[in-house]
C-alpha positions as CSV (number, residue, x, y, z in Angstrom):
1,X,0.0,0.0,0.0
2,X,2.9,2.5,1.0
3,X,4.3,1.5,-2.6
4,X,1.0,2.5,-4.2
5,X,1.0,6.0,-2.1
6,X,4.5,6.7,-3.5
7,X,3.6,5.9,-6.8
8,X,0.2,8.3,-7.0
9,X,2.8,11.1,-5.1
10,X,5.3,10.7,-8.1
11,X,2.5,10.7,-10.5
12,X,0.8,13.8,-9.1
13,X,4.0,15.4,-9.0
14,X,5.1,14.9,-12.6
15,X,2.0,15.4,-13.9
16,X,2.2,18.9,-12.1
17,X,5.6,19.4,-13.3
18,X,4.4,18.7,-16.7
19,X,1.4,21.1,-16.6
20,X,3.8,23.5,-15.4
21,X,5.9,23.2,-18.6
22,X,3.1,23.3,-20.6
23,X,1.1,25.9,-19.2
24,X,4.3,28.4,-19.9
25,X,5.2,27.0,-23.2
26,X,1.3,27.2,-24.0
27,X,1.5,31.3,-22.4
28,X,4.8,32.0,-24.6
29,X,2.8,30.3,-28.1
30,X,-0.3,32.3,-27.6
31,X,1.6,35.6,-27.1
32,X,3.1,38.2,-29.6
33,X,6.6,37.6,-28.9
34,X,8.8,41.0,-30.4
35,X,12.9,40.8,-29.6
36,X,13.8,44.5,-30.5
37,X,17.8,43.8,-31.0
38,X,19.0,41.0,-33.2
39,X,22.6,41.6,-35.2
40,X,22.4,38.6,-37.5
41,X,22.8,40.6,-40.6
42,X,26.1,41.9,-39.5
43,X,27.4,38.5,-38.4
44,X,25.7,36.5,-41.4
45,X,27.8,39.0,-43.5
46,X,31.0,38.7,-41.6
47,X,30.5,34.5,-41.5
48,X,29.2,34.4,-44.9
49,X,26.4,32.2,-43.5
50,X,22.3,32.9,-44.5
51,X,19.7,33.5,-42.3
52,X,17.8,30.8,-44.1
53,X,20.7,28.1,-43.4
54,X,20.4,25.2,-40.5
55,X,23.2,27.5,-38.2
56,X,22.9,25.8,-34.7
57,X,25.8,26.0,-33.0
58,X,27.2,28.6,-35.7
59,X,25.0,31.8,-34.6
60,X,22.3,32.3,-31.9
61,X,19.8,32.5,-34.4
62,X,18.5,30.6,-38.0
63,X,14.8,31.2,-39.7
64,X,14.3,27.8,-38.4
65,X,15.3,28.1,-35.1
66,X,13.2,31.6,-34.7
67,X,9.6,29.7,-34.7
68,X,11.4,27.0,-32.5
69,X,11.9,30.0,-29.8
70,X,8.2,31.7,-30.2
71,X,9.5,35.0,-31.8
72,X,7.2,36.5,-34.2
73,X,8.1,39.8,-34.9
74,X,12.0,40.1,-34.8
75,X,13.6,43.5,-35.6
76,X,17.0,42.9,-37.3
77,X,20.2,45.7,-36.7
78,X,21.2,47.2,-39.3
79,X,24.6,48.0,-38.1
80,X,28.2,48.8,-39.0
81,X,30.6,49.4,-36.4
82,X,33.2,53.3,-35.8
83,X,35.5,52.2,-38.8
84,X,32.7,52.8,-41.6
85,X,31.9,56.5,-41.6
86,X,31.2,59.2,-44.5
87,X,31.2,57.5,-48.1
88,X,30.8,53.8,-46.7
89,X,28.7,53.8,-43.9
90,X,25.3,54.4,-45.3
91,X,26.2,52.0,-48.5
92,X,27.1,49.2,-45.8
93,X,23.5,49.7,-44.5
94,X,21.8,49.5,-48.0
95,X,23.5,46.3,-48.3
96,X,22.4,45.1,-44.9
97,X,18.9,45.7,-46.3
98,X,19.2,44.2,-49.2
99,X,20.0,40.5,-47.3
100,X,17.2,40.7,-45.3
101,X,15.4,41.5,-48.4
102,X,16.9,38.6,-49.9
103,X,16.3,36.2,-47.1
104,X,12.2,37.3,-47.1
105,X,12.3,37.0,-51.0
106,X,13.6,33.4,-50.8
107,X,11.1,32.4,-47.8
108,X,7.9,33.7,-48.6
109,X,6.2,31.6,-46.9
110,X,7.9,32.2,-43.7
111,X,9.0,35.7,-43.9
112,X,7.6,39.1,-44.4
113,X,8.7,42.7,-44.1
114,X,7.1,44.4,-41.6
115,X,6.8,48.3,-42.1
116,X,3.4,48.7,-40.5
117,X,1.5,48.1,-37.1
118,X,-1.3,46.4,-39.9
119,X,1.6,44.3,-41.1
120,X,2.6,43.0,-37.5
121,X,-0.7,42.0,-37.3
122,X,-0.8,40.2,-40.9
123,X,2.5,38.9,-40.0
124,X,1.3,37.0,-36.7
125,X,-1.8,36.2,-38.4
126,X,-0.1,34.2,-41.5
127,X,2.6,32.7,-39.0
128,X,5.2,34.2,-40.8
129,X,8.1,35.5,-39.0
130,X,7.6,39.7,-39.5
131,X,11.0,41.1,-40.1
132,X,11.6,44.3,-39.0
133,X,14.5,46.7,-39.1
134,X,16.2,49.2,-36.8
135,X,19.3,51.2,-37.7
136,X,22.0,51.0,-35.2
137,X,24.0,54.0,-34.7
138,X,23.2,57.7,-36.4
139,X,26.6,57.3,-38.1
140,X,25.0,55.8,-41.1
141,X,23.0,58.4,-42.3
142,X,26.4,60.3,-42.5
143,X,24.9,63.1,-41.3
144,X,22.2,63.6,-44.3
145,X,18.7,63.8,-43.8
146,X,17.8,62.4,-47.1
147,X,19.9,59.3,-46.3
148,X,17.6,59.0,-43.0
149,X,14.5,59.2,-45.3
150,X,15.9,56.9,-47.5
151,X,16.7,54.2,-45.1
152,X,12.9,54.9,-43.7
153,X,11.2,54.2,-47.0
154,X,13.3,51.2,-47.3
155,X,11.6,49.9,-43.8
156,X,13.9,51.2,-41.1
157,X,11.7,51.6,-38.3
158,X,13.8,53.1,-35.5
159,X,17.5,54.4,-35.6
160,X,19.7,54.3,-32.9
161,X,21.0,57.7,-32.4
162,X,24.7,56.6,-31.6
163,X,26.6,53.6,-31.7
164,X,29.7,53.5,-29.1
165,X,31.0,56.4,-31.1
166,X,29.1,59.3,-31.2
167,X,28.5,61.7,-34.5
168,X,29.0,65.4,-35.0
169,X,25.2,65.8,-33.6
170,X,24.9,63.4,-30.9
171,X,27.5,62.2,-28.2
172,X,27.5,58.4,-27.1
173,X,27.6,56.8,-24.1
174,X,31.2,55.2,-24.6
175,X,32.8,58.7,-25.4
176,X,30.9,61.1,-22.2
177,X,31.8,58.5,-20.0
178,X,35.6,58.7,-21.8
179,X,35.3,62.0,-21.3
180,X,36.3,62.5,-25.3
181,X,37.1,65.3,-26.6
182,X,35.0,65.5,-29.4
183,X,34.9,69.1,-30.9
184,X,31.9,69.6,-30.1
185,X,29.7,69.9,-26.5
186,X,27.6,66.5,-25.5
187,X,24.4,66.1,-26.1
188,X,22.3,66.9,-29.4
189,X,23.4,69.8,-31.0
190,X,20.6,71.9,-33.6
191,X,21.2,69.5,-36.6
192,X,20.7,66.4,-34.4
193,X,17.6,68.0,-32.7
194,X,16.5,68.4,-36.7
195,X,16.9,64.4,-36.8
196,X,14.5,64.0,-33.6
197,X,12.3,66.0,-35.2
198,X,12.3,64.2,-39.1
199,X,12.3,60.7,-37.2
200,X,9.1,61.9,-35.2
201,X,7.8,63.1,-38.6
202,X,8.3,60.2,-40.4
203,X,7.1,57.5,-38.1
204,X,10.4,56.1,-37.1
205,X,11.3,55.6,-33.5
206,X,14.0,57.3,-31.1
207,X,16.3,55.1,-29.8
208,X,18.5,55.9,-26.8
209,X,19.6,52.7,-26.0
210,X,24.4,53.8,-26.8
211,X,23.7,56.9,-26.3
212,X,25.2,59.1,-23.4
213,X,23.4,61.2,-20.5
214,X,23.3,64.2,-22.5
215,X,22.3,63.1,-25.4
216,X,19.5,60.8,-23.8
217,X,18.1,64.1,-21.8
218,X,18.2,66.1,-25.2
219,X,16.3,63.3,-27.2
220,X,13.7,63.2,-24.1
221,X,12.9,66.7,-24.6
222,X,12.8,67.2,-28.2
223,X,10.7,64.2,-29.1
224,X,6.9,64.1,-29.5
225,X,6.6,60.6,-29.6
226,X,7.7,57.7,-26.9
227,X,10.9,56.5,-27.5
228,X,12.4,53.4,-26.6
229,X,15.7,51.4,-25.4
230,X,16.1,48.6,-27.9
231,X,18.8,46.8,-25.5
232,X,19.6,48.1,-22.4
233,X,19.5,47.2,-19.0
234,X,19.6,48.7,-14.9
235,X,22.5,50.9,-13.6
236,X,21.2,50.3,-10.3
237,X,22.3,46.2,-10.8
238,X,25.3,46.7,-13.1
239,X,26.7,49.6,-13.2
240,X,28.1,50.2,-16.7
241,X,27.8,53.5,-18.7
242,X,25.6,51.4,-21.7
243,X,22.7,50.5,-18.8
244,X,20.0,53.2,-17.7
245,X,19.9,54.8,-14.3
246,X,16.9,55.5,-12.1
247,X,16.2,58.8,-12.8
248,X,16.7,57.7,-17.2
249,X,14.2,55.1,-16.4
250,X,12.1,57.9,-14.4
251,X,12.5,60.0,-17.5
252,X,11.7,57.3,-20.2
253,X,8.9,56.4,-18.0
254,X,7.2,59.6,-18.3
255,X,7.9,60.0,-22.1
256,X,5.8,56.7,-21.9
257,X,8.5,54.8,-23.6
258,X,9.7,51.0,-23.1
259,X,12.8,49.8,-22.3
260,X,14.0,46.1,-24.0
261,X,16.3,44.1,-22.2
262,X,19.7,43.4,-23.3
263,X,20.7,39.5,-22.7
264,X,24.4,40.4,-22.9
265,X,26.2,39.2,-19.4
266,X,28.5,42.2,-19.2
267,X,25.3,44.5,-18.9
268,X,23.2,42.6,-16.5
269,X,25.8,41.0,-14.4
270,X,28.2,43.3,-12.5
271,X,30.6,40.7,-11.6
272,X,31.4,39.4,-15.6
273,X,33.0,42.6,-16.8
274,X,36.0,41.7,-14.5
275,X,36.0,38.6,-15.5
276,X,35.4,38.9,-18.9
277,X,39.0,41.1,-18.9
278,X,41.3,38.6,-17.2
279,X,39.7,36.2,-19.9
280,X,40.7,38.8,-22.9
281,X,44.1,39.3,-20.9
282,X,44.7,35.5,-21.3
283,X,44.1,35.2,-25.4
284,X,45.5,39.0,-25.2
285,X,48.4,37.4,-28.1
286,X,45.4,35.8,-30.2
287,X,43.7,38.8,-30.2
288,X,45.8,41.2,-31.6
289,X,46.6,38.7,-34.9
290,X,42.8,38.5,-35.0
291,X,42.9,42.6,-35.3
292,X,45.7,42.9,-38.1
293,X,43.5,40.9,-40.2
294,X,40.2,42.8,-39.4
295,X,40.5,46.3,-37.3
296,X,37.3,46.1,-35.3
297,X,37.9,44.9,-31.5
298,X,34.5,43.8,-31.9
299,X,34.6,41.1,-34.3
300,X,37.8,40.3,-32.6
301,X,36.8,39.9,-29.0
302,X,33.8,38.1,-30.3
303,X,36.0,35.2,-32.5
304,X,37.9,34.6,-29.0
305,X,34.7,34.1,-27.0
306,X,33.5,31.7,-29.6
307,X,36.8,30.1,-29.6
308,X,37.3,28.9,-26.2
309,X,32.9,28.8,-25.4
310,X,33.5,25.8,-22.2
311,X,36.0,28.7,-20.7
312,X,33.9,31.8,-21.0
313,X,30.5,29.4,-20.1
314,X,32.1,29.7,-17.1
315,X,31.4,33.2,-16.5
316,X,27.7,33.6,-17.3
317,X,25.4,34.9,-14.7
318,X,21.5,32.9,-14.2
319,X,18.4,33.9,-16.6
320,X,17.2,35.0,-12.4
321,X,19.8,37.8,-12.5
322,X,18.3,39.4,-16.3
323,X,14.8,38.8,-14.8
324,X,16.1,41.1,-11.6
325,X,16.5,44.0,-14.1
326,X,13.1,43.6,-15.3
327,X,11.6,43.4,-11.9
328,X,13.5,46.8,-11.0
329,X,11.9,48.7,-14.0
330,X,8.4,47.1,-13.3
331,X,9.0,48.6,-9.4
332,X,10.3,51.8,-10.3
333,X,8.1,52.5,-13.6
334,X,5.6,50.3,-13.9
335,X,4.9,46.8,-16.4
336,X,3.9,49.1,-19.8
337,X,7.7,50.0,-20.0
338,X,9.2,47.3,-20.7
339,X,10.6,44.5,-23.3
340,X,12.3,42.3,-24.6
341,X,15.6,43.4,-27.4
342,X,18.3,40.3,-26.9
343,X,21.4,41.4,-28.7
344,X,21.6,37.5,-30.2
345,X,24.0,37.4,-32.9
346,X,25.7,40.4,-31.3
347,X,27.0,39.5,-27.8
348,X,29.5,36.8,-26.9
349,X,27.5,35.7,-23.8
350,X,24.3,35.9,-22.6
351,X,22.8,34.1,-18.9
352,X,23.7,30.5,-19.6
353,X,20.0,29.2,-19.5
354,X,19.8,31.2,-22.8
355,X,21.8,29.6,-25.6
356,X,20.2,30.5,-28.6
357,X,16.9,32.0,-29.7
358,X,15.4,28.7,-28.9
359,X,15.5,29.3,-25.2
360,X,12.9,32.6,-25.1
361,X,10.6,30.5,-23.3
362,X,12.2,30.4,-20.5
363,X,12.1,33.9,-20.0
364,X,8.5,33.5,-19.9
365,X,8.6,30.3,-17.5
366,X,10.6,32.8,-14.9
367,X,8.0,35.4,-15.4
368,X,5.2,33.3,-14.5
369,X,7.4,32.0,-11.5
370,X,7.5,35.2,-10.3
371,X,3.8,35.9,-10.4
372,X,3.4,38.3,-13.2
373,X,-0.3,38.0,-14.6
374,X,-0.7,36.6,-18.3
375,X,-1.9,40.5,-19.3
376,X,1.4,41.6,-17.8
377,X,3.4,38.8,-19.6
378,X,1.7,39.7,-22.7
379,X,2.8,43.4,-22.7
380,X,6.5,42.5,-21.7
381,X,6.6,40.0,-24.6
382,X,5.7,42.2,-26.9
383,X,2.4,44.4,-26.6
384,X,4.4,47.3,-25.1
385,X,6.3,47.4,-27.8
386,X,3.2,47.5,-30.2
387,X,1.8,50.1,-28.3
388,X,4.9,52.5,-28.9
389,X,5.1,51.4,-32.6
390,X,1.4,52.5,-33.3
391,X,2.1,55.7,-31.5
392,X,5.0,56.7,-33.7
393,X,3.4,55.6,-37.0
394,X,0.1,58.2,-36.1
């Protein structure tokens, strides 16, 4: 009899594991899942893979591997890094475009550009993954407005106003916190208050997530429309000049903005950054090869992490510590403020329960865990974001 008791224990506590898995797996399905940040583009270009190829354990993320994680509407970087500039930067862009447009044209069954809030919803109505596109870094409209309306018409649907280096209009993060000497004072000066205005005009939305103090407060009070942090996290839980403090998230807040989390373990662990060094120190030799054959420290540091991946796994901080950072914007601003905007494809390490794009689920199985409501789970997933996408297309 005590055998039989054990045995309907077991049972009832499998089957309510089980449920459990299902019910968030069944939460994450029914939800419109956005990820605001994704730099596949980039990387596809500088692997000379396709988006459309099978690239598990090659890149974070694959057309395939997209549906496998939930993600419906995924808004691709159109990025180039400090070393393009006037006369190649805004050509590196059009080509950018032109992949994704390639990679929709070849899938059209599972693909579609999205340009529209009516498109999202066609998009997650056809169960096609809706590709959107966000312009990393002001830089790449080399300081022309009529490239900025060009790269709108083409579907760009927000633009990062700086990268880590900041443009004769608009300071960045990396260079106040340098202290730079740029030529120029911090902050927006008239012609980047001119590109606030055009983006607001045309529909496209502010991002401040690179950009520094003084150029975040500028942006804040020349826009008309909500703005948002495509992948950012808390200064308050790591304190590094690329996360948002208090009174920023006070600020974006009352703009009515959202703020989309950045997976990246340097920004929402303060103990990797230390780590991450002595680990760069160590390959220090490798490194510097690696940049006589390609200039950016970017690429570079990120060949070494995927080099030796068992050493850095090492290092990553929990998928609890990334939820932490949502759970301090919720307190501080409330649940409408905030998303999701990974950085896959683009960071070298990310909290080790998420490998790929596969893994979104289980930000929504820690959500639930924590007692957030399915209406609340919804809006973090991806219906905050809608909300400030309509409001900038009105």
């Amino acid at each position: 009899m005590k055998r039989i008791i054990s045995l309907l224990i077991l049972g009832s506590v499998f089957a309510s594991a089980t449920s459990k898995s299902q019910d968030y797996k069944s939460l994450h399905k029914k939800a419109i899942v956005i990820d605001t940040h994704n730099d596949f583009i980039s990387t596809g270009i500088e692997k000379k893979v396709s988006f459309d190829q099978d690239l598990k354990g090659i890149t974070h993320s694959d057309l395939k591997r997209m549906k496998e994680g939930g993600v419906d509407i995924q808004i691709f970087s159109i990025f180039c890094d400090e070393n393009y500039g006037n006369g190649t930067a805004y050509a590196f862009a059009n080509r950018e475009i032109d992949s994704l447009y390639a990679y929709v044209a070849r899938n059209p069954s599972n693909m579609m550009i999205v340009k529209t809030p009516i498109e999202l919803n066609m998009a997650v109505k056809e169960k096609k993954l809706g590709s959107m596109m966000g312009v990393e870094g002001g830089h790449m409209i080399e300081d022309r407005i009529d490239y900025l309306e060009a790269l709108y018409k083409r579907g760009a649907r927000y633009m990062t106003l700086t990268w880590n280096n900041s443009t004769a209009w608009a300071s960045s993060a990396a260079d106040e916190r340098a202290k730079n000497d740029l030529g120029h004072p911090y902050g927006l000066n008239l012609f980047g208050e001119q590109v606030v205005r055009k983006m607001n005009e045309l529909g496209m939305i502010v991002d401040i997530s690179h950009v520094g103090e003084k150029t975040f407060y500028d942006a804040i009070r020349v826009t008309t429309k909500p703005v948002i942090a495509s992948h950012s996290c808390t200064y308050a839980l790591c304190p590094v000049p690329r996360n948002m403090t208090d009174d920023q998230i006070r600020a974006l807040g009352k703009n009515n903005g959202v703020i989309n989390l950045n997976f990246y373990s340097g920004f929402v662990d303060s103990t990797f950054s230390s780590k991450n060094n002595a680990f760069i120190k160590k390959h220090q030799a490798e490194k510097d090869s690696m940049l006589k054959v390609n200039p950016s420290d970017f690429y570079a540091n990120l060949f070494i992490h995927e080099k030796y991946k068992e050493e850095m796994d090492n290092t990553r901080p929990s998928i609890k510590l990334l939820v932490d950072h949502l759970d301090h914007i919720v307190k501080l601003i409330g649940v409408n403020h905030v998303g999701l905007g990974s950085d896959f494809d683009g960071i070298n390490s990310a909290p080790r329960e998420l490998n790929d794009v596969t893994n979104m689920p289980l930000i929504t199985e820690e959500l639930m865990k924590r007692g957030y409501s399915k209406a609340d789970i919804f809006k973090i997933l991806g219906g905050n974001f809608i909300r400030v996408f309509k409001a900038n297309q009105q």
